[in-house]
C-alpha positions in Angstrom: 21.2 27.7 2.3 20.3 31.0 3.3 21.5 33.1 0.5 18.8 30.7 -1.2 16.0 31.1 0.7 16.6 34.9 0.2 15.8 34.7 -3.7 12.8 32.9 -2.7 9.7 34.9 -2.6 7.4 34.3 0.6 4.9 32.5 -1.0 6.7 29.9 -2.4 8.6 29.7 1.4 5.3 28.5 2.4 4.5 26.2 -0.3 8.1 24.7 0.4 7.2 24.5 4.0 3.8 23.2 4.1 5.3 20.1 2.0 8.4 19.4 4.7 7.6 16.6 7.1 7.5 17.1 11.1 11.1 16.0 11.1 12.3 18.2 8.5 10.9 21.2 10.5 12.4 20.5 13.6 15.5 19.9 11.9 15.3 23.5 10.7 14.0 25.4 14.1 17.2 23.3 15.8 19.2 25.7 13.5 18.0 29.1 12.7 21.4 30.5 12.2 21.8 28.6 8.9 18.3 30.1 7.9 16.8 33.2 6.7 15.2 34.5 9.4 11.5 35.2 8.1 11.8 31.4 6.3 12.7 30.3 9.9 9.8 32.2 11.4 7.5 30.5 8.5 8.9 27.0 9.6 8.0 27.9 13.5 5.1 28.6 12.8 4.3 25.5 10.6 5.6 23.6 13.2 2.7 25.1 16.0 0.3 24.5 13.4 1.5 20.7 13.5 1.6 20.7 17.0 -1.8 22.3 17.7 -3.4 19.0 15.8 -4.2 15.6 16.8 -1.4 13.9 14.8 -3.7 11.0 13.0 -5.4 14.5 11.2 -1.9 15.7 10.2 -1.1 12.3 8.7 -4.1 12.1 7.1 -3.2 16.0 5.6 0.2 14.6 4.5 -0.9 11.6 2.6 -3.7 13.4 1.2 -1.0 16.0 0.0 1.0 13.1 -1.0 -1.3 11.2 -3.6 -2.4 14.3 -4.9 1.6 14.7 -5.7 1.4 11.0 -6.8 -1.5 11.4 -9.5 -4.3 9.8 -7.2 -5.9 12.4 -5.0 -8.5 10.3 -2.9 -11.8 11.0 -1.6 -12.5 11.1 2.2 -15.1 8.9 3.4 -17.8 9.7 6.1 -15.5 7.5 8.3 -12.6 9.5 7.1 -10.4 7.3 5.7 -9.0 8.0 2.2 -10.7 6.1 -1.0 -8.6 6.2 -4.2 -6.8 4.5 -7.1 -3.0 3.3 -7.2 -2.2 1.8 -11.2 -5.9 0.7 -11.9 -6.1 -0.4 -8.1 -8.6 0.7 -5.7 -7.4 1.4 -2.2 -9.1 2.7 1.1 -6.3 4.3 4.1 -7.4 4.1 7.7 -5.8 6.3 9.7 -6.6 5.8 13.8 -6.4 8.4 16.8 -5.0 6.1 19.0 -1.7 4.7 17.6 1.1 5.9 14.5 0.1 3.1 12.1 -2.0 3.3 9.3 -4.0 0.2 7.2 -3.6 0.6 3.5 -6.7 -2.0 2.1 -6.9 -2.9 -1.0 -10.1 -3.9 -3.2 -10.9 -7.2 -4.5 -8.2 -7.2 -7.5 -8.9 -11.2 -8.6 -11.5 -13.2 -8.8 -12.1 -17.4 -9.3 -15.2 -18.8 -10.2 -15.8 -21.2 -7.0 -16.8 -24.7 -9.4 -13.9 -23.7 -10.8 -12.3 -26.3 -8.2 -8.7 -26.8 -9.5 -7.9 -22.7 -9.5 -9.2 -22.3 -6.5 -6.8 -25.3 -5.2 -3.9 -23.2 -6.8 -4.7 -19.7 -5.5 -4.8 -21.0 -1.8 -1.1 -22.4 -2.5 -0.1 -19.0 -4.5 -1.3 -16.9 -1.4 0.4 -19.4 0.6 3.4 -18.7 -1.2 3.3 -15.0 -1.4 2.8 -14.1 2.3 5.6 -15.7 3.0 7.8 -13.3 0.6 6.1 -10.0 1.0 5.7 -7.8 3.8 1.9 -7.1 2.2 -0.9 -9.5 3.2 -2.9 -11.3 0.8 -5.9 -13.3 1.6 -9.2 -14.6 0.4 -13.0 -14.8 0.6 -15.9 -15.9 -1.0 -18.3 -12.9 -2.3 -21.7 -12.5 -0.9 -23.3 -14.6 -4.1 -20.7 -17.7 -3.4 -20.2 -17.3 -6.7 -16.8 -16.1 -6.7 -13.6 -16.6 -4.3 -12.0 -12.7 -4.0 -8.5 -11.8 -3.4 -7.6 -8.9 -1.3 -4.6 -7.6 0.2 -3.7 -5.4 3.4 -0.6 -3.7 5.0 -0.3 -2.7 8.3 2.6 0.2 8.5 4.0 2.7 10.6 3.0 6.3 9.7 4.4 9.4 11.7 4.5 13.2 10.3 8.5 12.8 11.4 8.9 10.4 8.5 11.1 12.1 6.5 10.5 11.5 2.7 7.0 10.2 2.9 6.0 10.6 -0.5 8.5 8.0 -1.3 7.7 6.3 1.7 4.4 5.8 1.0 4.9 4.9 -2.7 7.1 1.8 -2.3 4.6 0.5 0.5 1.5 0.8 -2.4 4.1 -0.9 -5.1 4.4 -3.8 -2.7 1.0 -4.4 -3.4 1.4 -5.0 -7.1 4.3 -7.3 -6.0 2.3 -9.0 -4.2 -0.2 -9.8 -7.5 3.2 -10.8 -9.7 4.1 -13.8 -6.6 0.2 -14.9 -6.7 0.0 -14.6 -10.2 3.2 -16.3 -11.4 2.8 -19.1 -8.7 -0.5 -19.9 -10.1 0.8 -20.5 -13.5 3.4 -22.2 -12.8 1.2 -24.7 -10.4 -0.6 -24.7 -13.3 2.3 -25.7 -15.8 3.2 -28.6 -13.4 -0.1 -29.7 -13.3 -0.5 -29.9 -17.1 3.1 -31.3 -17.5 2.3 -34.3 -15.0 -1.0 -35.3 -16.2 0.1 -37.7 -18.6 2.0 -39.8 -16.0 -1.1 -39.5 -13.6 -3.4 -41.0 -16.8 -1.0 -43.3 -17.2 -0.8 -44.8 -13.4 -4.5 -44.3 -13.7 -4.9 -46.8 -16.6 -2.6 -49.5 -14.7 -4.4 -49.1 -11.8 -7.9 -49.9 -14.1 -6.0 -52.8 -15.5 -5.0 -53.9 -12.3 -8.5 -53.7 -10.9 -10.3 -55.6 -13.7 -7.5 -58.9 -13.1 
């Protein structure tokens, strides 16, 4: 490790550092005989930095760092959570003061006419369905023209600067989204299927029942 750190020039000791998660850094100040000295100093210092801020700001830091690593740097609102795009999705982070979780919302990313009476009866059973195989929350309203019905989802996570590998961390919670869409999705169609595949025996009982009616 140490014979390493010693081809490393300082700069990228820092880069390296500013990237390592609180736990990572303690890991290293427990043990500065198995580091170079001045990269040990760089991580001690880090480390005050870390512990000098409120630690919702250092999360927010980290994730920002960590979409930016991801391909979707985000924007930070005048609330400041953090707006941006996950695969075509659009997401908003809250990040809170007073606790280690985070809520990860995520746009409208479906949307059912409301006359459109039988779809509407199938996404209710999809969501149904979904939030009962996925940590990620999926629910629905109707948009402010009662035009539409609008599917959303939310997660509700733990999110602490000891995490180690967040990046990773953080990109298998937003890809449980999009597993979410696949179990609405597919349940819909094949609600759909069954419905097509028994209409013939509802007509059918249908046109007894007429028969019946007019004896």
């Amino acid at each position: 490790m140490t014979d390493t750190n010693n081809k490393l020039p300082l700069r990228k000791w820092q880069n390296s550092i500013n990237k390592l998660s609180y736990g990572e850094l303690e890991n290293i100040i427990a043990n500065p005989d198995i580091y170079n000295p001045d990269y040990w100093e760089l991580a001690n210092k880090r480390m005050d930095k870390l512990s000098s801020v409120q630690e919702h700001e250092v999360m927010r830091d980290l994730v920002k760092q960590c979409l930016k690593e991801m391909g979707c740097p985000c924007k930070v609102t005048k609330d400041g959570d953090l707006d941006f795009y996950f695969q075509g999705s659009h997401f908003l982070i809250s990040l809170a003061a007073e606790h280690h979780y985070i809520d990860i919302e995520e746009f409208c990313w479906k949307k059912i006419r409301v006359e459109n009476t039988e779809a509407v009866k199938q996404l209710k059973h999809a969501v149904n369905y979904a939030n009962s195989n996925c940590s990620v929350i999926t629910y629905y309203e109707t948009d402010d023209t009662e035009q539409y019905v609008c599917v959303y989802c939310t997660s509700h996570i733990l999110y602490r600067p000891a995490i180690s590998n967040i990046k990773d961390y953080l990109d298998i919670r937003l890809n449980n989204f999009f597993f979410a869409h696949d179990l609405v999705n597919s349940e819909m169609t094949l609600m759909a299927e069954r419905e097509k595949k028994d209409q013939p025996e509802r007509d059918f009982l249908n046109i007894n029942d007429s028969h019946g009616d007019a004896n």
